[in-house]
N, C-alpha and C positions, 0 to 999 in steps of 0.2 A: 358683393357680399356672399352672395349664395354659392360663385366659385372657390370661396375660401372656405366655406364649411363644407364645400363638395371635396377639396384637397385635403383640408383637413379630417374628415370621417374617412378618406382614403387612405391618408397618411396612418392614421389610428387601428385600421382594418389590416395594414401591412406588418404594423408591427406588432399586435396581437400575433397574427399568423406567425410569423417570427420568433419571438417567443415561446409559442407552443411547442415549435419544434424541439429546445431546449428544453424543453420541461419532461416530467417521468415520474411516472404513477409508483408510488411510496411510501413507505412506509419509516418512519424515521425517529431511530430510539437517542436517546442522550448517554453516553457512555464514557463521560466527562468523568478525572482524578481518577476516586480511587474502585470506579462503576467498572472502567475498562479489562483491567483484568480477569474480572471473574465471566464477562461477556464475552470477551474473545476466546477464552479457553474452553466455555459452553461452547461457544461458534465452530473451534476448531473440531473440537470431539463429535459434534454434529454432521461435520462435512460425510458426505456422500460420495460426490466425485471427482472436484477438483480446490484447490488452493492455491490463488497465484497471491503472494507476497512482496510487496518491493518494501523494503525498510532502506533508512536513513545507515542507521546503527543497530547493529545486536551485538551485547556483549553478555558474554555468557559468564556467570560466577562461578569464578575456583575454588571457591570456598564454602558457599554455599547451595549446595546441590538440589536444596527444592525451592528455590529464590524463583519469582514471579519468571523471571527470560527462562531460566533452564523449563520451568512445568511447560512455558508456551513453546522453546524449540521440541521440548520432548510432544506437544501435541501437535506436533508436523510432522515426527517420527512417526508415530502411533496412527498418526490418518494415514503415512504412505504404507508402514505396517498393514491395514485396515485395506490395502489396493485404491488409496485415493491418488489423484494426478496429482502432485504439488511441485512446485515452481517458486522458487526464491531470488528476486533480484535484489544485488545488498551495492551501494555507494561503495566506490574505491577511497574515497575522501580523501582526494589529492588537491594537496595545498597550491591554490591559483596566486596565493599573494605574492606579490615583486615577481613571478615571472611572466617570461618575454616568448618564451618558445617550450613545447612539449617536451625537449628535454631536459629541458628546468624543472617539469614538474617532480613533485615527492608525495607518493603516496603514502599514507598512514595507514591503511586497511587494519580500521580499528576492528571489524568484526572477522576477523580471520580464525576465532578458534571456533564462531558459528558458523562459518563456512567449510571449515575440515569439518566439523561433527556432522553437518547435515550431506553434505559429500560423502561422508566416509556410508552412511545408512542407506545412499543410492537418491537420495532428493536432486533433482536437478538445481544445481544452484550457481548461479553467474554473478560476476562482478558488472557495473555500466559501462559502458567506452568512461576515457579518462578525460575526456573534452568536456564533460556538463557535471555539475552535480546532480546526481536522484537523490532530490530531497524527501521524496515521496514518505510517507507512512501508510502505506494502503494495502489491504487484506480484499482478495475478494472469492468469496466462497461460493462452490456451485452454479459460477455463473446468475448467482440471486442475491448474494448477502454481501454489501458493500463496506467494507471498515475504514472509514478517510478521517484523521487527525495528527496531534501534533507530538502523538506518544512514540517515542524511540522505547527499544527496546532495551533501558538501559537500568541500572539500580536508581539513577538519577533521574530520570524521568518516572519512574514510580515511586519512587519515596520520598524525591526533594523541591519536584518541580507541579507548577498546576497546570496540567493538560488540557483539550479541548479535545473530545471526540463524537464521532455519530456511528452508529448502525445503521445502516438504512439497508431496508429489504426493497430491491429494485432489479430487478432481469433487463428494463432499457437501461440505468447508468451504470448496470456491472457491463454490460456489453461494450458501452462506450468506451470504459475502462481499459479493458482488453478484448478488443475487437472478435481476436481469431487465436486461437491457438498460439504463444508464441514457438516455445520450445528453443529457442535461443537468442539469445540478450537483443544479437542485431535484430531480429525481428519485431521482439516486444516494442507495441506500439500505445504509449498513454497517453491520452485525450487530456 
């Protein structure tokens, strides 16, 4: 009996330690519906010195010019205006269904008019390789301020749908996030 509580308080000692390693001192806001917007656009104007971005979708309104996506691309303009680093990775969102080989594939590159607008101001901005989906929705500023949920950057995602998001102020899971500098797509590495 005594070797099984000896394995077992072993067993329990190992995976504690284990654990810990995952874990990262935080700080963790709720920025759920219709919270998100105005927390991220704080967060942007905030930023300091860098902005790395991966969205799903951005699609920018032509019709309405102070529409939630335009103020937020416009405050990734206004940070890089401001000399911050910012770095946008956006989905090709190339259709995997019924195909057999990469040249089957079809991409839709829904956010292509926020990709020329942020291009055109000098942001560096990439598409993913066309083999995975970035489903990603993650903002992460300064190397400290973490933005992960389920908010696309879309009219429909802020006005039709109910989101799930967090802020979390973290320097160990922004780092996990993006380790090193990417500065180009093959490089960016998400955890």
């Amino acid at each position: 009996m005594k070797r099984y509580l000896t394995a077992f308080i072993i067993a329990l000692a190992v995976l504690g330690i284990t654990a810990r390693v995952y874990c990262y001192q935080a700080e963790v806001v709720d920025i759920s519906g219709t919270k998100y917007f105005p927390a991220v656009k704080e967060a942007l104007a905030k930023a300091k010195e860098s902005i790395n971005l991966v969205m799903f979708v951005i699609e920018l309104s032509q019709y309405r010019e102070d529409s939630e996506i335009n103020q937020l691309v416009n405050g990734l303009i206004e940070a890089k205006q401001r000399g911050v680093d910012v770095e946008v990775i956006l989905d090709q969102n190339v259709d995997f269904v019924q195909r057999r080989h990469t040249s089957d594939w079809e991409a839709k590159i829904r956010s292509i008019r926020a990709y020329k607008r942020l291009r055109d101001t000098g942001i560096r901005v990439y598409y993913d390789e066309p083999v995975r989906y970035t489903h990603a929705k993650t903002i992460v500023i300064d190397k400290s301020v973490v933005v992960l949920g389920s908010t696309n950057w879309t009219e429909s995602s802020f006005n039709k749908s109910n989101e799930v998001n967090v802020l979390i102020n973290s320097k160990g899971l922004a780092e996990v996030i993006f380790p090193r500098k990417s500065g180009h797509k093959e490089e960016l590495v998400l955890a």
